[in-house]
One Martini backbone bead per residue (centre of mass of N, CA, C, O) as a GRO file, in nm:
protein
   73
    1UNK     BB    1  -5.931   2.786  -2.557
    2UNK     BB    2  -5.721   2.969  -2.727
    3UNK     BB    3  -5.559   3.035  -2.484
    4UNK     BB    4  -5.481   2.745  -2.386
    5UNK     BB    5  -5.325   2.686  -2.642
    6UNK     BB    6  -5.106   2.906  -2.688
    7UNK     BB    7  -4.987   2.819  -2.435
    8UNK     BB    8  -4.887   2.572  -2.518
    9UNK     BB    9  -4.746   2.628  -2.694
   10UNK     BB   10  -4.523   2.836  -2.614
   11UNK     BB   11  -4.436   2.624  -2.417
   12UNK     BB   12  -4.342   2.419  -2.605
   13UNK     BB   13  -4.133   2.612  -2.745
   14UNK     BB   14  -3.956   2.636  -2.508
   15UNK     BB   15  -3.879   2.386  -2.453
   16UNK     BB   16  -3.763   2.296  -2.722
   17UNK     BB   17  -3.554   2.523  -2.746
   18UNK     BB   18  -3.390   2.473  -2.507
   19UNK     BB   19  -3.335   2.191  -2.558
   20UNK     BB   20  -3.174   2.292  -2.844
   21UNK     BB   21  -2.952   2.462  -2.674
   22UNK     BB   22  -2.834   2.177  -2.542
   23UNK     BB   23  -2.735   2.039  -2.739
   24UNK     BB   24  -2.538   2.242  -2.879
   25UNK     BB   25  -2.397   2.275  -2.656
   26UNK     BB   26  -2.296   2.003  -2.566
   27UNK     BB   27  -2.121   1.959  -2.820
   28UNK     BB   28  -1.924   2.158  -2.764
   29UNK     BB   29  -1.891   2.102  -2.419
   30UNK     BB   30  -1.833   1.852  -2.305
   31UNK     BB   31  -1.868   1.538  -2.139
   32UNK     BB   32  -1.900   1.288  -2.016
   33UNK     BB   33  -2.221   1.381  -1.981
   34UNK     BB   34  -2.331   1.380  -2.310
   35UNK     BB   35  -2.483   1.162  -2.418
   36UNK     BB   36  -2.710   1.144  -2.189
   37UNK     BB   37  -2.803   1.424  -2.266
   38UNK     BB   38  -2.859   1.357  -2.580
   39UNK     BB   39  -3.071   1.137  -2.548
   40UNK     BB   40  -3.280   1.315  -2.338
   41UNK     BB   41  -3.336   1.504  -2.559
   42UNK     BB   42  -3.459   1.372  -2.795
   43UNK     BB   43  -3.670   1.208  -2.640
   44UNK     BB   44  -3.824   1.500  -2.590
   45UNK     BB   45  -3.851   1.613  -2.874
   46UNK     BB   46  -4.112   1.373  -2.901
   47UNK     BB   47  -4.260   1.371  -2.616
   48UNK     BB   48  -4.372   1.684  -2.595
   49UNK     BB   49  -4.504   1.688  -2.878
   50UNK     BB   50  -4.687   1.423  -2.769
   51UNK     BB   51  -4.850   1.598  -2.487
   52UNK     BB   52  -4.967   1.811  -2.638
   53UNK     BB   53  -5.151   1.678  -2.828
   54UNK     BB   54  -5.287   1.493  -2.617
   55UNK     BB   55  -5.393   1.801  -2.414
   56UNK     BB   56  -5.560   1.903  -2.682
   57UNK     BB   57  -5.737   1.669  -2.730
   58UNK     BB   58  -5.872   1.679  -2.449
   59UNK     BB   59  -5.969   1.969  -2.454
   60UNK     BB   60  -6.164   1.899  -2.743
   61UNK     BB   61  -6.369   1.700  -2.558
   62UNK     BB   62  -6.395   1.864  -2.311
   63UNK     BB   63  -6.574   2.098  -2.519
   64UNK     BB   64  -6.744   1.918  -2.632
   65UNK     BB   65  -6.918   1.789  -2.398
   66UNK     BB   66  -7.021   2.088  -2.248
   67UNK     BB   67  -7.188   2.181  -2.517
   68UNK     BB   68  -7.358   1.936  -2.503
   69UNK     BB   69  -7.494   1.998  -2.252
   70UNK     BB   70  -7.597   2.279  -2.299
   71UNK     BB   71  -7.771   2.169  -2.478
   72UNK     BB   72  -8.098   2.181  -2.570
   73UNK     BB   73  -8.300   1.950  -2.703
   0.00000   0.00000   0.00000
């Protein structure tokens, strides 16, 4: 479990770390299309920490059901 959390946390940051150097690459080289993928910066911004969480929170109760299950009464 402590792997699978590490890796997701790792992945995270990368993630986010990406995100955050096209949104300033984005401010500097301007286009067109800037504002529309400054928007989609943003919005990852959330929704990624927020589907790590809701993955980590899944993967502690089914690690939770298994404990339970292993455990004889």
């Amino acid at each position: 479990m402590k792997t699978f959390k590490r890796a997701v946390a790792w992945v995270g940051i990368t993630l986010l770390l990406g995100i955050y150097l096209v949104t300033f690459l984005l401010g500097i080289f301007g286009s067109e299309a800037t504002k529309d993928m400054f928007m989609a910066c943003l919005v990852c911004s959330v929704v990624i920490p927020c589907l790590m969480y809701a993955m980590l929170l899944i993967a502690r109760i089914l690690e939770n059901k298994n404990n339970k299950a292993d455990k004889p009464s």
